[in-house]
mmCIF file as gemmi writes it, N, C-alpha and C atoms, coordinates in Angstrom:
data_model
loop_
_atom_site.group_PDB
_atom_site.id
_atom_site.type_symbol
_atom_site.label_atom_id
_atom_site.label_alt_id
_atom_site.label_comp_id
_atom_site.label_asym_id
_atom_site.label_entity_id
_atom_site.label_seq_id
_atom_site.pdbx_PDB_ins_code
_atom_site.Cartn_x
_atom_site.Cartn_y
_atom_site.Cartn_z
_atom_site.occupancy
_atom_site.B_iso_or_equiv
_atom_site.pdbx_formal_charge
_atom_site.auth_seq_id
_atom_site.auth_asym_id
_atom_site.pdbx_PDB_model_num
ATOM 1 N N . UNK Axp A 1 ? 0.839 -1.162 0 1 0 ? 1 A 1
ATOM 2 C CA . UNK Axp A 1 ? 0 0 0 1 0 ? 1 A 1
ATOM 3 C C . UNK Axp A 1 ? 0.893 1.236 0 1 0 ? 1 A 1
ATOM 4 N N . UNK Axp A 2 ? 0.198 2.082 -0.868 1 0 ? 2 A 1
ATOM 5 C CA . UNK Axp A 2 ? 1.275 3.609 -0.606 1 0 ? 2 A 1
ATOM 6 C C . UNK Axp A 2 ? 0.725 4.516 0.09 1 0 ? 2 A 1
ATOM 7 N N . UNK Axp A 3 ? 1.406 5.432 0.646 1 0 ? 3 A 1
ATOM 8 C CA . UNK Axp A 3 ? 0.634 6.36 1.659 1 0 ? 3 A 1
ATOM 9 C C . UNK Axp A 3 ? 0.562 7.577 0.837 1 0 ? 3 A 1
ATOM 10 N N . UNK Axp A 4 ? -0.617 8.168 1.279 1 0 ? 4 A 1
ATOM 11 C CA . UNK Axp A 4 ? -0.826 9.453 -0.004 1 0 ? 4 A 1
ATOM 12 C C . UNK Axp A 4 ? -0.2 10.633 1.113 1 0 ? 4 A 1
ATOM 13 N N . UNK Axp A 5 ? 0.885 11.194 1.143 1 0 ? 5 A 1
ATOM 14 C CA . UNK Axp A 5 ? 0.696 12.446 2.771 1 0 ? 5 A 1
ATOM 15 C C . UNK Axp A 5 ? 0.894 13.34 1.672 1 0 ? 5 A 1
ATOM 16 N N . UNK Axp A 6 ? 0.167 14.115 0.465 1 0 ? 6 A 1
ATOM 17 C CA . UNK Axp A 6 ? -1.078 15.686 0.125 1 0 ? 6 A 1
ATOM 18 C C . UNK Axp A 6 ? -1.591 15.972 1.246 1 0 ? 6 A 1
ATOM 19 N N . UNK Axp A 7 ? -1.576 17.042 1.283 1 0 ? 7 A 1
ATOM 20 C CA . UNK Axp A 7 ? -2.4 17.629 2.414 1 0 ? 7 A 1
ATOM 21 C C . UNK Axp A 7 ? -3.568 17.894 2.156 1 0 ? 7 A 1
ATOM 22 N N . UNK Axp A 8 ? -4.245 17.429 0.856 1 0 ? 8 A 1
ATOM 23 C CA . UNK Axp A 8 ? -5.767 17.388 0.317 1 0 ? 8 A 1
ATOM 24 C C . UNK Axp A 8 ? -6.1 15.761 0.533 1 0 ? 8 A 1
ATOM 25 N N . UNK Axp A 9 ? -5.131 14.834 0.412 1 0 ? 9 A 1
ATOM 26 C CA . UNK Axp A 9 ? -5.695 13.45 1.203 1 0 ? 9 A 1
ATOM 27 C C . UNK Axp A 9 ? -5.566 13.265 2.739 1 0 ? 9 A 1
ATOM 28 N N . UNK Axp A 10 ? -4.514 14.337 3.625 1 0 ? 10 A 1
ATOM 29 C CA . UNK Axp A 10 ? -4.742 14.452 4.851 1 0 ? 10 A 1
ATOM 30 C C . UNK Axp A 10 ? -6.17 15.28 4.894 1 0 ? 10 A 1
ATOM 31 N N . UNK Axp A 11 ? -6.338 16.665 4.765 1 0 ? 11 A 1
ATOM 32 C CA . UNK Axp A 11 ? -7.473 17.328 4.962 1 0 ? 11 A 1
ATOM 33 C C . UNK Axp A 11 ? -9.209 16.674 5.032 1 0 ? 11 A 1
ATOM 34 N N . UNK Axp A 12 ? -9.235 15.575 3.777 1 0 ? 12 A 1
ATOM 35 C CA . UNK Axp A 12 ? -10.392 14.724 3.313 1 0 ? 12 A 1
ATOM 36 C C . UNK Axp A 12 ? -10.351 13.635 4.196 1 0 ? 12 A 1
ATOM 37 N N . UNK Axp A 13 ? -9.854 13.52 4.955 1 0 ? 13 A 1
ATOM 38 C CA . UNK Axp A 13 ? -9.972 12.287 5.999 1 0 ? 13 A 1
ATOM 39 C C . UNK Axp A 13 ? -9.592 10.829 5.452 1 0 ? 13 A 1
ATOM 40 N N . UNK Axp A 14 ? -8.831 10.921 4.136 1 0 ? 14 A 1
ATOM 41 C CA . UNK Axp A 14 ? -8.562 9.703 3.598 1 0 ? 14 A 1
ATOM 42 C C . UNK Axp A 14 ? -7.051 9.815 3.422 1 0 ? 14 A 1
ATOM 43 N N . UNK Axp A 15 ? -6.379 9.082 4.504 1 0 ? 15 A 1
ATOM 44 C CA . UNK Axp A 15 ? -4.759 8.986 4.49 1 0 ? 15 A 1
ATOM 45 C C . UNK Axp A 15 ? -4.095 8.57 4.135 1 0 ? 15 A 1
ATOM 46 N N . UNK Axp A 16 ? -4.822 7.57 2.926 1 0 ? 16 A 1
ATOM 47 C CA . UNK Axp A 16 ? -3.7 6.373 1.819 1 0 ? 16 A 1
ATOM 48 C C . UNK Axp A 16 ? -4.887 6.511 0.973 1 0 ? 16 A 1
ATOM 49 N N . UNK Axp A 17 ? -4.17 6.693 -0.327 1 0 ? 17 A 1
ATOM 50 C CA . UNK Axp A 17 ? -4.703 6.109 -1.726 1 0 ? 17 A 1
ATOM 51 C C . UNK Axp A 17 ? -5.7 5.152 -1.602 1 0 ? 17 A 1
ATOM 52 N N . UNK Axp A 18 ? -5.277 3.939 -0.874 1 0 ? 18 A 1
ATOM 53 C CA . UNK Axp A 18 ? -6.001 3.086 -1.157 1 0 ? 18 A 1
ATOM 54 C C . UNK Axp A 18 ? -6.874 2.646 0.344 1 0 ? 18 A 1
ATOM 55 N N . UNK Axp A 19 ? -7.141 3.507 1.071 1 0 ? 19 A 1
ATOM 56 C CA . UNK Axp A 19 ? -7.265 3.149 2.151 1 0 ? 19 A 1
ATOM 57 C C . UNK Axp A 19 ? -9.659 2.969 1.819 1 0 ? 19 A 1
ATOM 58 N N . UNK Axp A 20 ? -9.405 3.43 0.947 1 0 ? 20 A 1
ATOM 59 C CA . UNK Axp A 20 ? -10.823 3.923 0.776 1 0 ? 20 A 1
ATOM 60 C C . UNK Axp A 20 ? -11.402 2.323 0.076 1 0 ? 20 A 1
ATOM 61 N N . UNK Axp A 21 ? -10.696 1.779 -0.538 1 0 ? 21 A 1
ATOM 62 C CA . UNK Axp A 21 ? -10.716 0.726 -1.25 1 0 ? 21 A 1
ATOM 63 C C . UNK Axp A 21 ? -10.74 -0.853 -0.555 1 0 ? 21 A 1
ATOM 64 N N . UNK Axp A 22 ? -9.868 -0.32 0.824 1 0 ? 22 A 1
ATOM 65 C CA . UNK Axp A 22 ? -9.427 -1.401 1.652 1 0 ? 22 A 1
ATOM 66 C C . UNK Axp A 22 ? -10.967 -1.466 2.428 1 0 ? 22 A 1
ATOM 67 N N . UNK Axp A 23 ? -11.897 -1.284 1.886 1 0 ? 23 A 1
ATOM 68 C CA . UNK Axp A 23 ? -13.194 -1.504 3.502 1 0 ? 23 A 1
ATOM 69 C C . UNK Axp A 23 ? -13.19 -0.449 4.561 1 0 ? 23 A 1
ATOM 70 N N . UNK Axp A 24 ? -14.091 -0.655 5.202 1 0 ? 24 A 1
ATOM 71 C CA . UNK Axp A 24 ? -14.228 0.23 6.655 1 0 ? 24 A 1
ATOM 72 C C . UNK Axp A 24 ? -12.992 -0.207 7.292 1 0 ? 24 A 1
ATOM 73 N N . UNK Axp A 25 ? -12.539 1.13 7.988 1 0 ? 25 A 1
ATOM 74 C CA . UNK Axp A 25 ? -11.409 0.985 8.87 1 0 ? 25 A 1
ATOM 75 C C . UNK Axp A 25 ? -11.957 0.503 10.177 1 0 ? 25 A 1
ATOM 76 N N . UNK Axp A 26 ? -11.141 -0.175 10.77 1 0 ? 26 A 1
ATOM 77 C CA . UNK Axp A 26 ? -11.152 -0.305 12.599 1 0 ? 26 A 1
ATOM 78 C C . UNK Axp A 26 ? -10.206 0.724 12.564 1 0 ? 26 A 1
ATOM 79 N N . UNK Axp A 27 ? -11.048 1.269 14.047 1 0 ? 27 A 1
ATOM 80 C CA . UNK Axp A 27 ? -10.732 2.346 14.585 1 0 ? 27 A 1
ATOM 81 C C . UNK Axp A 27 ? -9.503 2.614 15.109 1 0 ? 27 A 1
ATOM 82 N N . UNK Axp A 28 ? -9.042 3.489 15.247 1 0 ? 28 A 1
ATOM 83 C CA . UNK Axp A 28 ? -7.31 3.791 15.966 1 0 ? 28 A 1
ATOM 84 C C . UNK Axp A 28 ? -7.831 3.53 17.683 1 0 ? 28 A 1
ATOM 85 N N . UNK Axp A 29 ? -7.142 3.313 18.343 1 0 ? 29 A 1
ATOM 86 C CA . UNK Axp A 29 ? -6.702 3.669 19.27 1 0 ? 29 A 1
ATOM 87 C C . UNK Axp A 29 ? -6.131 4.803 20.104 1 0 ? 29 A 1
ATOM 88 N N . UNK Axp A 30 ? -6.907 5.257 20.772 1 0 ? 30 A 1
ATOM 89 C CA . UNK Axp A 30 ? -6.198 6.283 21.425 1 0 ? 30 A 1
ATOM 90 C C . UNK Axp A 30 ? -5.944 5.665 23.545 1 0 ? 30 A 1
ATOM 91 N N . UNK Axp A 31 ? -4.83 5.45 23.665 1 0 ? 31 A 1
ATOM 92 C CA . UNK Axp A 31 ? -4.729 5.121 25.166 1 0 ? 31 A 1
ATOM 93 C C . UNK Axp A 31 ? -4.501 6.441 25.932 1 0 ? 31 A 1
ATOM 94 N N . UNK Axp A 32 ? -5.636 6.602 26.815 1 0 ? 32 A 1
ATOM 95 C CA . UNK Axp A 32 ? -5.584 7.849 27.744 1 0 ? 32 A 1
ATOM 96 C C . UNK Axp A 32 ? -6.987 8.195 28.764 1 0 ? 32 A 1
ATOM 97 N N . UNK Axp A 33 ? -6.509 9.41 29.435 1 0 ? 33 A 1
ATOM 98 C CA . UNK Axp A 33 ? -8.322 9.356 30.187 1 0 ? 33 A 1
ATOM 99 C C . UNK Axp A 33 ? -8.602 10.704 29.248 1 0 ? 33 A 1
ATOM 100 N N . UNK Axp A 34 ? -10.11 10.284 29.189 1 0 ? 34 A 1
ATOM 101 C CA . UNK Axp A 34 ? -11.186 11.428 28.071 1 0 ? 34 A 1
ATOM 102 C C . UNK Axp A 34 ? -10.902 12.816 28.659 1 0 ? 34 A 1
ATOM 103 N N . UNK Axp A 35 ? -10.509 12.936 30.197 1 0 ? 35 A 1
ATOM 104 C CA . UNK Axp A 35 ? -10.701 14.36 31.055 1 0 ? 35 A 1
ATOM 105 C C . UNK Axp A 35 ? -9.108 15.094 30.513 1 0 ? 35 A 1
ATOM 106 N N . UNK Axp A 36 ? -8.242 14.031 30.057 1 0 ? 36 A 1
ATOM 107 C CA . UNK Axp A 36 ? -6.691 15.017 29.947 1 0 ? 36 A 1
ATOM 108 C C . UNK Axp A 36 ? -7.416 15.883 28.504 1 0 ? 36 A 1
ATOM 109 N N . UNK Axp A 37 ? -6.228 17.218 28.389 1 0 ? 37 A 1
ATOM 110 C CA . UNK Axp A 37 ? -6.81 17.799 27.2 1 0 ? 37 A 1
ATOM 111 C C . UNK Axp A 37 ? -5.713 17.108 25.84 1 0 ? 37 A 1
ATOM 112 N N . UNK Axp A 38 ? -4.948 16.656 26.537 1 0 ? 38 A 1
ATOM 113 C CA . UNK Axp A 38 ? -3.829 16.035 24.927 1 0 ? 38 A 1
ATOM 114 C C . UNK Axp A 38 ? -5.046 14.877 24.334 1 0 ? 38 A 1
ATOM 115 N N . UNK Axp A 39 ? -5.806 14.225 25.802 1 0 ? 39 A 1
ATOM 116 C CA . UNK Axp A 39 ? -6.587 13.261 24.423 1 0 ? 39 A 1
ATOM 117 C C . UNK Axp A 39 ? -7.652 14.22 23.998 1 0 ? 39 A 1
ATOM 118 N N . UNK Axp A 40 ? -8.115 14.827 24.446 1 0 ? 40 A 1
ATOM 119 C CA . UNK Axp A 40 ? -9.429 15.373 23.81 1 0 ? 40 A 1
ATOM 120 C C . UNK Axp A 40 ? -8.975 16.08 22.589 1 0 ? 40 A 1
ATOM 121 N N . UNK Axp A 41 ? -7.95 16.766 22.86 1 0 ? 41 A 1
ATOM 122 C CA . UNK Axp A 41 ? -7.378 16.934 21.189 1 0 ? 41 A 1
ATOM 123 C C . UNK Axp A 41 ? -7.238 16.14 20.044 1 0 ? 41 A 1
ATOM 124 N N . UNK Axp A 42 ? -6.964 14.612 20.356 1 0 ? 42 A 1
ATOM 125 C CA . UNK Axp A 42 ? -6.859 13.918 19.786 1 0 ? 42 A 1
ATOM 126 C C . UNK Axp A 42 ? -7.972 13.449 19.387 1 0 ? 42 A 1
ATOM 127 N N . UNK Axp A 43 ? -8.764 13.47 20.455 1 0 ? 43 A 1
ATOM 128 C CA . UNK Axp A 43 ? -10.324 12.925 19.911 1 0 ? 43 A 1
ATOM 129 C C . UNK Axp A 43 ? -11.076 14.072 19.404 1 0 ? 43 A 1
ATOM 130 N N . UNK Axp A 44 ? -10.879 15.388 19.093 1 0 ? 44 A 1
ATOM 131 C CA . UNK Axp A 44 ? -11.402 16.255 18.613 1 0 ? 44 A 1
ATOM 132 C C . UNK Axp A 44 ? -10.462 16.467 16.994 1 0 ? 44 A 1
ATOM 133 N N . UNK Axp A 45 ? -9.778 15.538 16.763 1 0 ? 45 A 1
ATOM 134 C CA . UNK Axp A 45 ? -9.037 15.654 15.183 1 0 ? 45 A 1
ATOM 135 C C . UNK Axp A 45 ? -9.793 14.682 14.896 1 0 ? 45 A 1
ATOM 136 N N . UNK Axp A 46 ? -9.713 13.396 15.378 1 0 ? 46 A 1
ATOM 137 C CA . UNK Axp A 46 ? -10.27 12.619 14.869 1 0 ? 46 A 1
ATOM 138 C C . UNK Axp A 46 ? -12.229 12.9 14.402 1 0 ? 46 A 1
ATOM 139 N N . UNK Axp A 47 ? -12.941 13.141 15.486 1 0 ? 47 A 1
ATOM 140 C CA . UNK Axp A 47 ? -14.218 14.192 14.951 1 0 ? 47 A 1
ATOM 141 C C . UNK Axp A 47 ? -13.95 14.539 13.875 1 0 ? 47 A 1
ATOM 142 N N . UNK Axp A 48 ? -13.598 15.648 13.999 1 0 ? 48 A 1
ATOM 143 C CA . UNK Axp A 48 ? -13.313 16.442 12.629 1 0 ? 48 A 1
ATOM 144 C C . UNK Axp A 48 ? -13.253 15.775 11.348 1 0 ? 48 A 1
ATOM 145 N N . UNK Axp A 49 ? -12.133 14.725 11.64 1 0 ? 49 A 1
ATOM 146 C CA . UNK Axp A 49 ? -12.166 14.137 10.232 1 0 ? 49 A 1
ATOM 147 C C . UNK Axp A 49 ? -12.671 12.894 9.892 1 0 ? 49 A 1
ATOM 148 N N . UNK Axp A 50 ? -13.748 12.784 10.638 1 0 ? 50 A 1
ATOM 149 C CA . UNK Axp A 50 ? -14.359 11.643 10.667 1 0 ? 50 A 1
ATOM 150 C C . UNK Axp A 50 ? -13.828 10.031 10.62 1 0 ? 50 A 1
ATOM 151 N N . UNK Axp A 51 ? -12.842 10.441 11.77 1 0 ? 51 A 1
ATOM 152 C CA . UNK Axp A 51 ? -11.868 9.211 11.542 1 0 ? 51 A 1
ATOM 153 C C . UNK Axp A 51 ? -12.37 8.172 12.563 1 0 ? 51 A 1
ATOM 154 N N . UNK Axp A 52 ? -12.248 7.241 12.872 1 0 ? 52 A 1
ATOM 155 C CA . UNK Axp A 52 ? -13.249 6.446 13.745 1 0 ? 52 A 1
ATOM 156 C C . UNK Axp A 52 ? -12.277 6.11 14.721 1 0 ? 52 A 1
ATOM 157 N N . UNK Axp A 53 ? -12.468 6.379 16.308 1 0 ? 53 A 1
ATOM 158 C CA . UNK Axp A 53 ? -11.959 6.292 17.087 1 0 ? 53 A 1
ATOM 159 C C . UNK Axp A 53 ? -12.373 5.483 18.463 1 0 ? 53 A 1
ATOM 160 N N . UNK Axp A 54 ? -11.38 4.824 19.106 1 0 ? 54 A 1
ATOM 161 C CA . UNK Axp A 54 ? -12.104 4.3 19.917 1 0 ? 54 A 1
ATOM 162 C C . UNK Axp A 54 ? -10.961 4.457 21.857 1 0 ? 54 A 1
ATOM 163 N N . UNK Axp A 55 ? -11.216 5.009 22.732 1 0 ? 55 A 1
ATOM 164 C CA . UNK Axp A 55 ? -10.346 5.044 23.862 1 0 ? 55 A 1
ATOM 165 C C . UNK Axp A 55 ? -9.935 3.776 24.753 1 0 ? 55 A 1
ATOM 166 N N . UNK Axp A 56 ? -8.784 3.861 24.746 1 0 ? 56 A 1
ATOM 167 C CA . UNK Axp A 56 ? -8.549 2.539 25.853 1 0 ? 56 A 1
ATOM 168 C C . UNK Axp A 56 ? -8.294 3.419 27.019 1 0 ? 56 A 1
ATOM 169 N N . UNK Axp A 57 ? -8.843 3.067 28.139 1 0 ? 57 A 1
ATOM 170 C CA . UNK Axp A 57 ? -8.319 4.034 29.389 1 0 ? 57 A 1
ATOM 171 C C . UNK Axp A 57 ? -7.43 3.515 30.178 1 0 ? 57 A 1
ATOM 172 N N . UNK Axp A 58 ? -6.321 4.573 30.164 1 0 ? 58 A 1
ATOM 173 C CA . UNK Axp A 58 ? -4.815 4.617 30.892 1 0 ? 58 A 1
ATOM 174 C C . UNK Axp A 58 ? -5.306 5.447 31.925 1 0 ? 58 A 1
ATOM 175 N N . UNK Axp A 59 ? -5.595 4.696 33.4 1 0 ? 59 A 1
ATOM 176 C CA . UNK Axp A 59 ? -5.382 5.887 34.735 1 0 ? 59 A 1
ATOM 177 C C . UNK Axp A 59 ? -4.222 6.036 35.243 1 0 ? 59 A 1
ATOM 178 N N . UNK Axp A 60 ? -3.58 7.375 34.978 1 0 ? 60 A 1
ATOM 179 C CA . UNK Axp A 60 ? -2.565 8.22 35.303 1 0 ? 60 A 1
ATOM 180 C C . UNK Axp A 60 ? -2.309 8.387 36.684 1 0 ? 60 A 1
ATOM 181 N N . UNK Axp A 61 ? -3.218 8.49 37.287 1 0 ? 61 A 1
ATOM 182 C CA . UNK Axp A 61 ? -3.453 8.779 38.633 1 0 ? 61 A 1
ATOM 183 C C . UNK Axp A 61 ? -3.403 7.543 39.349 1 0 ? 61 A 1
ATOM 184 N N . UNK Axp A 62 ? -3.257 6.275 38.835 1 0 ? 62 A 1
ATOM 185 C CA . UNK Axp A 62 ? -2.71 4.968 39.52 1 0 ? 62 A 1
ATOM 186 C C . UNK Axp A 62 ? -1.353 4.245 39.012 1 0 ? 62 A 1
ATOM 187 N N . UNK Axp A 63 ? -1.366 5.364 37.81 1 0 ? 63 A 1
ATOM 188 C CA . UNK Axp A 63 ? 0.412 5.081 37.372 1 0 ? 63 A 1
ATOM 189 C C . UNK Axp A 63 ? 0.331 4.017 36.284 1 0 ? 63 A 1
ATOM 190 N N . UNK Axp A 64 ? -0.809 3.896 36.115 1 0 ? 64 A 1
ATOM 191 C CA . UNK Axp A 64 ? -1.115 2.793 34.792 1 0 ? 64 A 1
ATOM 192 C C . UNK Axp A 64 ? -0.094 2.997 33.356 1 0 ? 64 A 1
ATOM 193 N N . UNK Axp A 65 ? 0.044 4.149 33.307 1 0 ? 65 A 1
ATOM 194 C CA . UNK Axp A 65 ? 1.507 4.745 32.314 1 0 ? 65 A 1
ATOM 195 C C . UNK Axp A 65 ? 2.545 4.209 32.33 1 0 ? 65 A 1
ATOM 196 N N . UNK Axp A 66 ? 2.728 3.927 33.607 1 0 ? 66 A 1
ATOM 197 C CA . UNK Axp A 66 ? 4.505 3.736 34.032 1 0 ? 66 A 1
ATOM 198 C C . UNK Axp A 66 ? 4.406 2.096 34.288 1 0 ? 66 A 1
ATOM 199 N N . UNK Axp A 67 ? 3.079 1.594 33.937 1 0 ? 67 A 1
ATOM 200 C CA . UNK Axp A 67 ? 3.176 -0.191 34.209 1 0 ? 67 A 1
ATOM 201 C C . UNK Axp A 67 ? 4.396 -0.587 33.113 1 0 ? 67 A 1
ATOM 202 N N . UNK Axp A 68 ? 4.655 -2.029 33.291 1 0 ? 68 A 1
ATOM 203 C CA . UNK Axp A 68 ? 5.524 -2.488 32.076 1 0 ? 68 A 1
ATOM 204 C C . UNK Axp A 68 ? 5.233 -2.576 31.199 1 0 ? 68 A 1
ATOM 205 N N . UNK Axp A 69 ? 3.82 -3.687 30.541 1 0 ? 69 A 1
ATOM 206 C CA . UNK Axp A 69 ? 3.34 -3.8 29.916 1 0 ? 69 A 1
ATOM 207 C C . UNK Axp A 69 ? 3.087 -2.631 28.485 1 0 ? 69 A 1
ATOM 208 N N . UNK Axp A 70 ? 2.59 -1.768 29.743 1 0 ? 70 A 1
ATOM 209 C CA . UNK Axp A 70 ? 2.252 0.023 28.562 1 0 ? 70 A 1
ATOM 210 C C . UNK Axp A 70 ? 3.378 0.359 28.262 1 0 ? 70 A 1
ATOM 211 N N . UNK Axp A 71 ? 4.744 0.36 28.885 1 0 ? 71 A 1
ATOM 212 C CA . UNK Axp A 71 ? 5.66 0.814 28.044 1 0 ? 71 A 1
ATOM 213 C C . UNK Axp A 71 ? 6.296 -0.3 27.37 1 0 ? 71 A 1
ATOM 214 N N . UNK Axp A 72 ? 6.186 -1.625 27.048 1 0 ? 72 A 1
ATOM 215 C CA . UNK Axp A 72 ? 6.847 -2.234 26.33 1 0 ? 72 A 1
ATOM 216 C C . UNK Axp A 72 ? 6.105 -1.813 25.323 1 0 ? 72 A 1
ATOM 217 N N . UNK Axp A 73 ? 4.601 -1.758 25.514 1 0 ? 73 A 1
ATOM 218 C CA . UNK Axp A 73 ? 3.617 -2.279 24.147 1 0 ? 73 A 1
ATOM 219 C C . UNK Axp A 73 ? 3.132 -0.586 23.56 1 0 ? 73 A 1
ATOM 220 N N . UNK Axp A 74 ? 2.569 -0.19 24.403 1 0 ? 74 A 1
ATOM 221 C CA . UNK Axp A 74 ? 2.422 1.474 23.672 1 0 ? 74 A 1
ATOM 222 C C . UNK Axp A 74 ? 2.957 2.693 23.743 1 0 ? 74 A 1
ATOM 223 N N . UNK Axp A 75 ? 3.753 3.081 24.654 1 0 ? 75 A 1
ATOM 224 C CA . UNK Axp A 75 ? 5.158 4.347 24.931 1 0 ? 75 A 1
ATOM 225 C C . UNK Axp A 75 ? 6.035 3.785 25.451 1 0 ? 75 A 1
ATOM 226 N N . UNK Axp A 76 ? 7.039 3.887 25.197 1 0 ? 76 A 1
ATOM 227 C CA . UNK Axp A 76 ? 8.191 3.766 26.15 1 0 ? 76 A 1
ATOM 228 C C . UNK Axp A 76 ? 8.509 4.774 26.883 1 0 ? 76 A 1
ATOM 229 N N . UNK Axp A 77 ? 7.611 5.744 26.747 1 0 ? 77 A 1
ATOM 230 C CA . UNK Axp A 77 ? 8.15 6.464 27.558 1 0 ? 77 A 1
ATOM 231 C C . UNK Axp A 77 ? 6.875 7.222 29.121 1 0 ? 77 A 1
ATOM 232 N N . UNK Axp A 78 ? 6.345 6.548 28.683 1 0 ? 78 A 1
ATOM 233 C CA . UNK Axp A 78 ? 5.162 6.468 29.564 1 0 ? 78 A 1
ATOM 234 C C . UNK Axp A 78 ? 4.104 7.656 29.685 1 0 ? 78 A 1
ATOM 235 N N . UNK Axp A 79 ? 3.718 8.139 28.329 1 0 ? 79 A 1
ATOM 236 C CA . UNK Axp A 79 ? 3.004 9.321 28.163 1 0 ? 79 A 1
ATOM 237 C C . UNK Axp A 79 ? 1.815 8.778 27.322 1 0 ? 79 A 1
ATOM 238 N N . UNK Axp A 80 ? 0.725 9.962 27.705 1 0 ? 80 A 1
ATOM 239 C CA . UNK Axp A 80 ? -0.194 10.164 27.277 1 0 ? 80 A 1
ATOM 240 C C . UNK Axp A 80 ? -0.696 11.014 26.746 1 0 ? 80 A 1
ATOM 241 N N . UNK Axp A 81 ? -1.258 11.142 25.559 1 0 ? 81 A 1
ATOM 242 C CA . UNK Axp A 81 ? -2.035 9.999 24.718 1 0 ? 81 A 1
ATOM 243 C C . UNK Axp A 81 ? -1.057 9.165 24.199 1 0 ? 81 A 1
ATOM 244 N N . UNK Axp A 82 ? -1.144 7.995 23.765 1 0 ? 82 A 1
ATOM 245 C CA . UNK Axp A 82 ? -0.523 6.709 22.704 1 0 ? 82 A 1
ATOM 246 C C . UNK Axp A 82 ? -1.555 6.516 22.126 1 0 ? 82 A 1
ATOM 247 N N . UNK Axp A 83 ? -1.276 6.128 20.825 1 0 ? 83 A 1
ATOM 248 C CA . UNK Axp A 83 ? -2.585 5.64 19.901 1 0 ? 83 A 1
ATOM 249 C C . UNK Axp A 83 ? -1.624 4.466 19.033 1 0 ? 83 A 1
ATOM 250 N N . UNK Axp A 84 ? -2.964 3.76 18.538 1 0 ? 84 A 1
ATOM 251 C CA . UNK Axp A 84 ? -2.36 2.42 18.235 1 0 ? 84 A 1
ATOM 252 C C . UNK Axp A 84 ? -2.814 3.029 16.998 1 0 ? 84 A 1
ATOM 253 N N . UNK Axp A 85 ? -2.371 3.282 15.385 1 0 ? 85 A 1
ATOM 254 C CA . UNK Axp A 85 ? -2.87 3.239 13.563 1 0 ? 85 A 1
ATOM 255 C C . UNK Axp A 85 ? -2.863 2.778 13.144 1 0 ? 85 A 1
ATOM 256 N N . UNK Axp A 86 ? -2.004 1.539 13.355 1 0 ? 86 A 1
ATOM 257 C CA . UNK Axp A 86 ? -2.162 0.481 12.708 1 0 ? 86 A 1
ATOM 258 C C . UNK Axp A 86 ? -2.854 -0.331 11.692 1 0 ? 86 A 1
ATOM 259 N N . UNK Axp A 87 ? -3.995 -0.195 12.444 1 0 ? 87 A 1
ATOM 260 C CA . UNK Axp A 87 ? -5.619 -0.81 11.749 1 0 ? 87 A 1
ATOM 261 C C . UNK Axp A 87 ? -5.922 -0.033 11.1 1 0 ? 87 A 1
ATOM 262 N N . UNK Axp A 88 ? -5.852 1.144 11.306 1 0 ? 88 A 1
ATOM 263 C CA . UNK Axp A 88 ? -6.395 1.808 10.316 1 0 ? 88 A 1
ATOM 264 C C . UNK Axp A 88 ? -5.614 2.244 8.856 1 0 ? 88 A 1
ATOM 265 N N . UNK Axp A 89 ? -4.458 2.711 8.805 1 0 ? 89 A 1
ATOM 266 C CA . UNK Axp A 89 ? -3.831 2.296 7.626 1 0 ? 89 A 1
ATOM 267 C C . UNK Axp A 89 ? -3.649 1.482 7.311 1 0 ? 89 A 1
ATOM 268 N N . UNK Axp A 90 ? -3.064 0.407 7.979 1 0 ? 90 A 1
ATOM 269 C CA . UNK Axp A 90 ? -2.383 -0.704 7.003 1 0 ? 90 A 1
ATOM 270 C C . UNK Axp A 90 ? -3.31 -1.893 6.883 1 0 ? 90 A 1
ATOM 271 N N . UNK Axp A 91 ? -4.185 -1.96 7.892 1 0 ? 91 A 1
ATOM 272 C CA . UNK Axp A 91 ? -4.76 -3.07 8.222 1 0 ? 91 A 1
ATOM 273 C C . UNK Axp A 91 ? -5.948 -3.084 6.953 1 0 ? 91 A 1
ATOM 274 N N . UNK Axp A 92 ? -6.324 -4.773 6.199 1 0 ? 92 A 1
ATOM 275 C CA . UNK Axp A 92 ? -7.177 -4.85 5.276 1 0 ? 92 A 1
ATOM 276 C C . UNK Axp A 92 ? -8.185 -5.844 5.638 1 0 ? 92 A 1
């Protein structure tokens, strides 16, 4: 697959050539709590561009960030937001 990055296929909510072709996307991932404002930003791009989103919740406030697991598998560095794209670009 090739990635289209125009800023008229970023703007249109369609981020690969062929992504439109590949079926409905599964949704990205965003790991975080809905109340921080870095995710709500994130979930307010995604709105916008009608990108389909879905939250995994990371509580910060129990250190769920700094577990192992979250930093082997989604930051290493133990911040929030992480989002998984995977699925949604590449995945068919």
């Amino acid at each position: 697959m090739q990635f289209d990055s125009s800023p008229d296929a970023f703007l249109s909510g369609t981020p690969s050539t062929n992504r439109a072709s590949a079926g409905p996307a599964r949704p990205i991932k965003v790991y975080g709590l809905t109340v921080s404002p870095n995710v709500q930003m994130v979930m307010w791009v995604c709105l916008e561009l009608s990108i389909p989103f879905e939250i995994e919740k990371v509580d910060i406030t129990k250190g769920e960030q700094k577990a192992e697991t979250y930093l082997a598998t989604k930051n290493p560095f133990g911040r929030i937001p992480a989002m998984d794209v995977s699925a949604y670009f590449w995945d068919h």
